[in-house]
N, C-alpha and C positions, 0 to 999 in steps of 0.2 A: 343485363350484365351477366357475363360468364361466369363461373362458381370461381376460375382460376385471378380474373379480375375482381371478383370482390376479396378475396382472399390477399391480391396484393393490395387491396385500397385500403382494407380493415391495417396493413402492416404497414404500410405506409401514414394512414394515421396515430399508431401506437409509436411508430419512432418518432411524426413529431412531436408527440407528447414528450418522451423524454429526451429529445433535441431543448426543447421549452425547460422543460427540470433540470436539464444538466446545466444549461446558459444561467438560470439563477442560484446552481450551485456553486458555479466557479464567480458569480460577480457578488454575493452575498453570502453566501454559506452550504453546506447540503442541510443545515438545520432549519434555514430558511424555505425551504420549499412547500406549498403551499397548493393545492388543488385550484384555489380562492386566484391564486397567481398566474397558475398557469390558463386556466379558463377565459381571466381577463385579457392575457398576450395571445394567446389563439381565439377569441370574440366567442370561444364553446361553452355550450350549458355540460357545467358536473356531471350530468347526465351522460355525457361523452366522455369524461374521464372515468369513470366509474365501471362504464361497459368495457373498459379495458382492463383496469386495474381495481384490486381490490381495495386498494385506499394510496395514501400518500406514502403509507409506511413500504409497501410494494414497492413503490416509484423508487423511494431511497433504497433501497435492499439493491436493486438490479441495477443502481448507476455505483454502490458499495461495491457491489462483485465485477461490474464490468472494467472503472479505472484502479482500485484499490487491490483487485484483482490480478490482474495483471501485472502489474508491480511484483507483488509477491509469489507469481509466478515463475516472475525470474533467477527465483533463488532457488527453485528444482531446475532447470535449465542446467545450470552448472552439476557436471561427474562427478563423483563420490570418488574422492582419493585415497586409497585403502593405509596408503602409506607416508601420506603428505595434508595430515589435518591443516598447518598452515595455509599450503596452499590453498585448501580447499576454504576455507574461511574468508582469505582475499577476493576470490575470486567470485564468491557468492556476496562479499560485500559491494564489491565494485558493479558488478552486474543490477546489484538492487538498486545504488546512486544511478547510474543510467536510464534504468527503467524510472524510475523518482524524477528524473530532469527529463524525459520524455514526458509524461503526463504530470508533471507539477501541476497544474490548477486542479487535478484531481486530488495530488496529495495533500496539498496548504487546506483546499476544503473540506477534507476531509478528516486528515489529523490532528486539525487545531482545534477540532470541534472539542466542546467539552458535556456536552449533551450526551443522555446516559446510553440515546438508541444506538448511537455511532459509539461510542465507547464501546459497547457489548463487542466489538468488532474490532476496536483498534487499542484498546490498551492492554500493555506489558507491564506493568510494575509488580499487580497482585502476585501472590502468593499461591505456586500452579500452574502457570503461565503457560509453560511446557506441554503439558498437558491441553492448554484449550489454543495457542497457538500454533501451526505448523512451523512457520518462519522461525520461533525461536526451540522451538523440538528440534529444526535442523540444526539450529545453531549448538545448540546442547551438543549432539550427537557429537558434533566435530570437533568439541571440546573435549569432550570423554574419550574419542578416540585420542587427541592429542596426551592424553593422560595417561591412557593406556599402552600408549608405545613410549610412554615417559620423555616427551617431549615436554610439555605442559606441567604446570609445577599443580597438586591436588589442594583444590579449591571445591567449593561450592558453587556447582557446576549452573544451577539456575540462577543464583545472584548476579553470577560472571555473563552470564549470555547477557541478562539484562542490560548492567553497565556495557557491557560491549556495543548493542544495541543502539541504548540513548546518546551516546557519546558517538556514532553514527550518523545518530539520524539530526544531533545538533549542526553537523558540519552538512548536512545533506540541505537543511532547510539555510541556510547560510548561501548555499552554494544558488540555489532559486532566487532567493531575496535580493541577492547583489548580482544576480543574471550575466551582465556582460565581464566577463573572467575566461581568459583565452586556456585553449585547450591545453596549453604545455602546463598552464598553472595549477588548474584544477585536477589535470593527473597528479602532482607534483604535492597539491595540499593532500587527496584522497592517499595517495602510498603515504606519507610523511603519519599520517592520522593511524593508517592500519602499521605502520613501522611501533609506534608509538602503543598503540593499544593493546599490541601480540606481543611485543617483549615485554610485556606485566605480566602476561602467561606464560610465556617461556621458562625450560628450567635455563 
């Protein structure tokens, strides 16, 4: 075998391994996954999962940054409005619920979890948050700036993002859970929600 053909066969069995770990993260959990699991669904000795990966913890890391990822990706996507913090706040929120309803089976497994691996990753409440999240460090920014062109009434800039955040992400998992909801509506609840949550900031 060619050096170039074992190099796509060795990749080619690394993505099914985590084709196999993604499928029992989105039908059971990403807490759920299991080496024990995935060996059993592909008929492979550990010994094959292991030559690829450093453990289980690995497997979850890489399928955390590839859907979870991306998601939050989409909240750099959106321009930096030097003079329209509002807008810039909409427009990163709506982009986020999009990307969220595009890979929803990665969010539900991911976010719900309460497990402390996946936590280190996905929760906002702590005290700091700013600092170890990007997502809400943006959200910050755009509030300060709202502030500072005296748009936005002077708040407590990280508690604010938070609330802003969770009260977000409550209509976001709403919006997955009851799935079939036609597009006029679901615009229509998304602005009504950010109409709602930006006149609290507003002066």
């Amino acid at each position: 075998m060619s050096r170039q053909r074992q190099i796509n066969k060795k990749e080619e069995i690394k993505q099914l391994i985590l084709n196999v770990a993604r499928e029992i993260m989105v039908e059971e959990g990403i807490d759920k996954i299991s080496i024990r699991k995935i060996t059993n669904t592909l008929d492979y000795s550990p010994g094959i999962v292991y030559h690829y990966f450093k453990d289980k913890d690995e497997i979850t890391e890489i399928l955390l940054k590839e859907g979870y990822g991306e998601i939050l990706n989409s909240l750099r996507d959106v321009k930096d409005s030097e003079k329209e913090p509002e807008k810039e706040i909409r427009e990163r929120f709506i982009s986020y619920i999009n990307a969220v309803l595009k890979f929803s089976d990665y969010y539900l497994a991911i976010v719900l979890s309460d497990k402390a691996s996946i936590l280190q990753y996905t929760s906002i409440l702590h005290k700091g948050v700013s600092e170890d999240r990007k997502s809400i460090k943006i959200l910050c920014n755009s509030i300060r700036k709202g502030i500072r062109l005296n748009q936005f009434k002077e708040c407590n800039v990280e508690l604010t993002a938070q609330a802003l955040w969770v009260s977000i992400f409550g209509l976001t998992v709403r919006l997955i859970i009851e799935g079939e909801i036609d597009i006029e509506q679901k615009e229509k609840l998304i602005n009504q929600q950010l109409d709602i949550l930006i006149s609290g900031i507003k002066k």
